[in-house]
N, C-alpha and C positions, 0 to 999 in steps of 0.2 A: 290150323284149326284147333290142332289141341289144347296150344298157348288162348288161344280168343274164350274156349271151354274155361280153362281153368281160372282168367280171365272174369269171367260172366260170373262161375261159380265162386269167386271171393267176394265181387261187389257183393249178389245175394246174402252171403253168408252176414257180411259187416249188415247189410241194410236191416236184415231180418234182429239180429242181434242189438242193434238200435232198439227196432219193435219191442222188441222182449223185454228191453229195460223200462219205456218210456210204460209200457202194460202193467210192469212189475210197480213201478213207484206210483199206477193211479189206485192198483189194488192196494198197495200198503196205505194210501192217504183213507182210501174209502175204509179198513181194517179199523185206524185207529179213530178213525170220524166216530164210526157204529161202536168202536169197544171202550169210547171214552169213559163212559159210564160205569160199566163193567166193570174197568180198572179200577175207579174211585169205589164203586160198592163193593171192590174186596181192598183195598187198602185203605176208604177212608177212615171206616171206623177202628182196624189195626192200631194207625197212628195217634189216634186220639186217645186209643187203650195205653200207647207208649208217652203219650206227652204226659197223660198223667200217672203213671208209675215213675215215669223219672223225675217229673218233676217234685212228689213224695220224696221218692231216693233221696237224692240231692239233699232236701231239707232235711232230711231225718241225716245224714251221714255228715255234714255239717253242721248238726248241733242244732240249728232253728226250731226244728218243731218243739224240743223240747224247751227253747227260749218263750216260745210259742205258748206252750200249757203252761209254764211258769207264772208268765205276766198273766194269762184269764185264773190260775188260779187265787194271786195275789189281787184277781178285780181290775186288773189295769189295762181292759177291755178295749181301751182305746190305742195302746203304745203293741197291743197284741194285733189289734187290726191293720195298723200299718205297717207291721214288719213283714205281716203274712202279704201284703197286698205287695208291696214293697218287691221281696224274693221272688214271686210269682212272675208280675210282669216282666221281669229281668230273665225269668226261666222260658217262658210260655213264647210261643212266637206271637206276633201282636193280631193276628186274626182268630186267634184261639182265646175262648173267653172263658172263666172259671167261676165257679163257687166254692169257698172252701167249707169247709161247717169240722167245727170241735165239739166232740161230747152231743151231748143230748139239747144242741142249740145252743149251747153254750156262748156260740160265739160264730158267727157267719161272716166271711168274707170275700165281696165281690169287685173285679178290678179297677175301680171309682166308687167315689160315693153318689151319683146317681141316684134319682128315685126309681128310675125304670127296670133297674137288672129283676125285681124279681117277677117281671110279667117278661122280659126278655127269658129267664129260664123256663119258664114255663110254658114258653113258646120253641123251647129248640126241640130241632128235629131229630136231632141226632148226639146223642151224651155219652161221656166214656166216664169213667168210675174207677177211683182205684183209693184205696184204704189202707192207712195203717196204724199201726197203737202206738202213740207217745205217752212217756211216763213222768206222772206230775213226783215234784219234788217232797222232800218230807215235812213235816212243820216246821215252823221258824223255832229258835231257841234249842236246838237240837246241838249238844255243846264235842267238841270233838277237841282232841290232844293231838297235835302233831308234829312227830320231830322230821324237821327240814335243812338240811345242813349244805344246800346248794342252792345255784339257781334253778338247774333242771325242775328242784324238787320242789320250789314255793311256784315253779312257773305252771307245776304239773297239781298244786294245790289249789293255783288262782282258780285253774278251768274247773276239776273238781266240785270248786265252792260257788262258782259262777251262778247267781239266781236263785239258790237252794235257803236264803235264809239263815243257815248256820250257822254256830256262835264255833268259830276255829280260834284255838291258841295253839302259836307255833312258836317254837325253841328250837335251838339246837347248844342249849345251854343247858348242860346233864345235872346239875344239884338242882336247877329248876325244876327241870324234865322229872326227876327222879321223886320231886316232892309232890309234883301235880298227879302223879299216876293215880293214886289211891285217896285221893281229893274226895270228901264230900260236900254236898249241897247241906248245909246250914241253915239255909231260907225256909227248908219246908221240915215238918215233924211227921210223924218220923223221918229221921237222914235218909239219904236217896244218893248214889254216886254222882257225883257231877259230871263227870264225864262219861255221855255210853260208849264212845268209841277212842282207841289209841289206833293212830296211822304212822306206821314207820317204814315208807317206800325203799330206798335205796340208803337206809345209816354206811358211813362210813366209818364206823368205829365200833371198838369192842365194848360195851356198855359195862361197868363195873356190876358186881355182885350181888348189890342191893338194889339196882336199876332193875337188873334180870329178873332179881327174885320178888321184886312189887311187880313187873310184868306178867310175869307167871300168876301171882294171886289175881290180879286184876281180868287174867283170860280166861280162868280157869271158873270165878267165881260174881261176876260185876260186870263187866261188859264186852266188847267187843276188839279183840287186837287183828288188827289187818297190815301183815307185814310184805314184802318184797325179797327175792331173793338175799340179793344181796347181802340186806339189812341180818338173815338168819347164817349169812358166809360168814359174818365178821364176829358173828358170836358163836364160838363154835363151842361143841361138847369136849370134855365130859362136866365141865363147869354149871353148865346150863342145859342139864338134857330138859329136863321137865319143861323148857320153854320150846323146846323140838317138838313134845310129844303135845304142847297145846296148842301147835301149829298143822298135828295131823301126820307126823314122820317122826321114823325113830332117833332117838336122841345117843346112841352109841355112835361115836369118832369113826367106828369102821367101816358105818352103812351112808357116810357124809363125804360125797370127794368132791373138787372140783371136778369138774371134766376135760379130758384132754382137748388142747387148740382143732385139734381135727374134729372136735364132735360140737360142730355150733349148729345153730339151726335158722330157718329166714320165717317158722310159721307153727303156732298152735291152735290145735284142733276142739272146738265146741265137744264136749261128753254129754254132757245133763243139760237139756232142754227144758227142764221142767223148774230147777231153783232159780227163787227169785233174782241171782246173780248173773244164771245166764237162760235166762228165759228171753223170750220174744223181744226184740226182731232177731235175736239169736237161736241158731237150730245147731241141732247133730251134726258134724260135719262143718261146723263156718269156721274160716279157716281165719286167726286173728294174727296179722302182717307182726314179726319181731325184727329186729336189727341182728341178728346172730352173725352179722358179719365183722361185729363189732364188738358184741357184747357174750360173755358167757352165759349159758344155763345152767342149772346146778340140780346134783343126781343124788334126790329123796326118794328113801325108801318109804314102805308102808311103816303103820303106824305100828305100837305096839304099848302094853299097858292099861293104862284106865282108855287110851284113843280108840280100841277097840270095837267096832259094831259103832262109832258117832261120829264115823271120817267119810268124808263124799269127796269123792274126783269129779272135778266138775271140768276138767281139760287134761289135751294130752299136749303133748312135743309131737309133731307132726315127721316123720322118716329122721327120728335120731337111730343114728350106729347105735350097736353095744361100746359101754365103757368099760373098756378092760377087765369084766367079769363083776363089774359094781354091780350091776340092775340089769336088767333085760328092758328093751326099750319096747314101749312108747315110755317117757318118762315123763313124770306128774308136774303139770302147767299151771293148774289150780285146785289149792284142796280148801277143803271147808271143814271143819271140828266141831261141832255142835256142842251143846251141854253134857259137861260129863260128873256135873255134880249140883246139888241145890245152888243158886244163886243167893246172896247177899246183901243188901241197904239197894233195896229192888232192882238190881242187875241181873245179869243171866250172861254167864263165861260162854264165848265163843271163840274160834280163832279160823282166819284166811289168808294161805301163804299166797302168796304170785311169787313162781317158781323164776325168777329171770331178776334182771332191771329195769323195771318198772320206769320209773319217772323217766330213768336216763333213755329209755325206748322210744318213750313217747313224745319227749321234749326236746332230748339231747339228737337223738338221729329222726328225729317225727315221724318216725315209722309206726304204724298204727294207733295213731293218737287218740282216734276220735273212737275207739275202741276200748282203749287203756283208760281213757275216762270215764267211758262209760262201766267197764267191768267194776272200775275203784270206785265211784260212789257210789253203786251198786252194795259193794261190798262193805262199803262204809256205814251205807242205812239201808233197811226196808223195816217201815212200820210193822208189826203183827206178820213178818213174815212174807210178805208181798207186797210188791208193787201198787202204786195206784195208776190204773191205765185210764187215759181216753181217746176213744177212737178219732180219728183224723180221716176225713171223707173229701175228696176232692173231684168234684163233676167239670169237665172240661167240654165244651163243645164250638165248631167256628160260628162267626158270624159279625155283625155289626156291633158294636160297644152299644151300651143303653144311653141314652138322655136325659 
């Protein structure tokens, strides 16, 4: 009897346990029948908030947008409209439909050319939004010196120059180099430099005496010198302090060391949010990828001299050790020297080190490329001081293509 009990009491148990599933998977069908909806009205619009923030990203961190305001600033309204149409459809999944719009109408673009997208936007139900500022380039004729003595360094020129209109001479031929520094324009009355800026990434070589000492006048009083670590390793003091101290660091041999193989780094850290070199899409804290596994960084002190009250740290070295009693870290990523005396045949002396190697980071190990180009021609121009921004608006919503 006992065996038949325990018997009876297992069938039950299996049979009942059957029930309990066959109930559980009508509840879960009915669950998600009714929470279909539900789901979608808290994820759909989420998603379309993320298609288009990253679809922005993307274009902005590969360079496009700013290919982008180049050609509508240059009027080329048409080769702008299908780059953006172009990247978009490639980014976007194909039941998501876009409007991009630059500037103040500038320039609108939607995924065909269709007559109907603009009654199809203005019929969607549901739109997501996400914006950002791309920076139109400087005027054409804008004439720059540049010593490039590698491939890294004409590879790290090409991008730089990419679209901006610039009139670039590049040498790494030093009695040239040395004659162009202090160049001026003849063309117009009164004389005017001809060149506002000098770009010397990664020199590998000690520049002679008279190189140094026209660079030094030319930064001090004329235009712009935007140099690379490196480029300031190879010319070292006490020959040359005055070209230290118009880079924004002292120019005494004792406060200049390399750093030891144990003190490299993978990452520098945004300071000033507000110059126009690391202004927007850069903030406090963005952190800019280096190669340090490869390359050195090099341990400036502050400035001293006439650099005094006209030097900005516009970045740090993100977790450097101390060097052996050199500096106390965080150690200086990017500095900036402002005017520290009247300018000359209409120039205005400035100076910008990038504490590292520069091209070879960006080219040679492409570790932070799209970064490093952006900081360097930053640093190479901004008209009056700032940028020229235009907004970049992108409305995303699903639905059918127009006709």
């Amino acid at each position: 009897m006992s065996f038949r009990r325990d018997r009876r009491g297992f069938i039950f148990s299996f049979d009942a346990s059957l029930a309990i599933l066959v109930v559980f998977a009508i509840m879960i069908g009915i669950v998600r029948v009714g929470g279909a909806g539900v789901m979608y009205e808290q994820q759909g619009p989420l998603r379309l908030e993320r298609y288009a923030n990253d679809a922005l990203e993307v274009m902005q961190l590969t360079g496009v947008l700013d290919n982008i305001a180049t050609l509508v600033k240059h009027g080329y309204l048409e080769n702008a409209e299908n780059l953006a149409r172009e990247q978009l459809n490639k980014i976007l999944p194909s039941d998501v439909q876009f409007k991009l719009v630059i500037g103040d109408n500038r320039l609108t673009v939607y995924p065909s050319t269709a007559a109907g997208w603009g009654t199809t936007f203005s019929n969607a139900k549901e739109l997501a939004t996400a914006t950002r500022m791309s920076t139109l380039p400087p005027k054409e004729n804008f004439r720059v010196l540049a010593w490039l003595d590698d491939d890294n360094d004409n590879a790290f020129m090409d991008e730089i120059e990419r679209c901006t209109g610039w009139q670039v001479t590049r040498t790494n031929d030093e009695t040239f180099f040395q004659n162009e520094i202090l160049k001026l324009d003849t063309g117009v009355w009164p004389n005017r430099c001809y060149y506002k800026t000098i770009f010397i990434p990664d020199a590998q070589r000690n520049f002679n005496t008279i190189t140094e000492s026209r660079l030094d006048q030319f930064s001090r009083t004329r235009g712009r010198l935007v140099v690379g670590g490196d480029t300031l390793w190879n010319n070292n003091p006490p020959d040359v302090w005055q070209l230290y101290e118009d880079l924004g660091v002292r120019g005494s041999p004792a406060y200049v060391k390399r750093p030891p193989k144990d003190s490299r780094n993978t990452g520098m850290l945004i300071e000033n949010d507000s110059h126009p070199i690391t202004t927007s899409p850069y903030y406090i804290g963005y952190r800019v990828d280096y190669a340090g596994a490869d390359y050195y960084l090099y341990v400036y002190r502050g400035p001293t001299s006439y650099s005094v009250g006209h030097t900005t740290v516009l970045a740090w070295w993100d977790n450097v050790p101390a060097a052996g009693g050199i500096d106390a870290p965080p150690w200086r990523g990017i500095i900036f020297r402002d005017e520290v005396q009247a300018g000359e045949y209409g120039g205005k002396g400035t100076g910008v080190l990038f504490s590292m190697r520069l091209a070879q980071s960006a080219m040679g190990a492409s570790v932070g490329t799209y970064d490093w180009i952006t900081l360097a021609r930053r640093a190479i121009y901004w008209e009056g001081y700032s940028w020229e921004f235009d907004p970049v608006t992108l409305y995303v919503w699903r639905g059918e293509a127009a006709s």
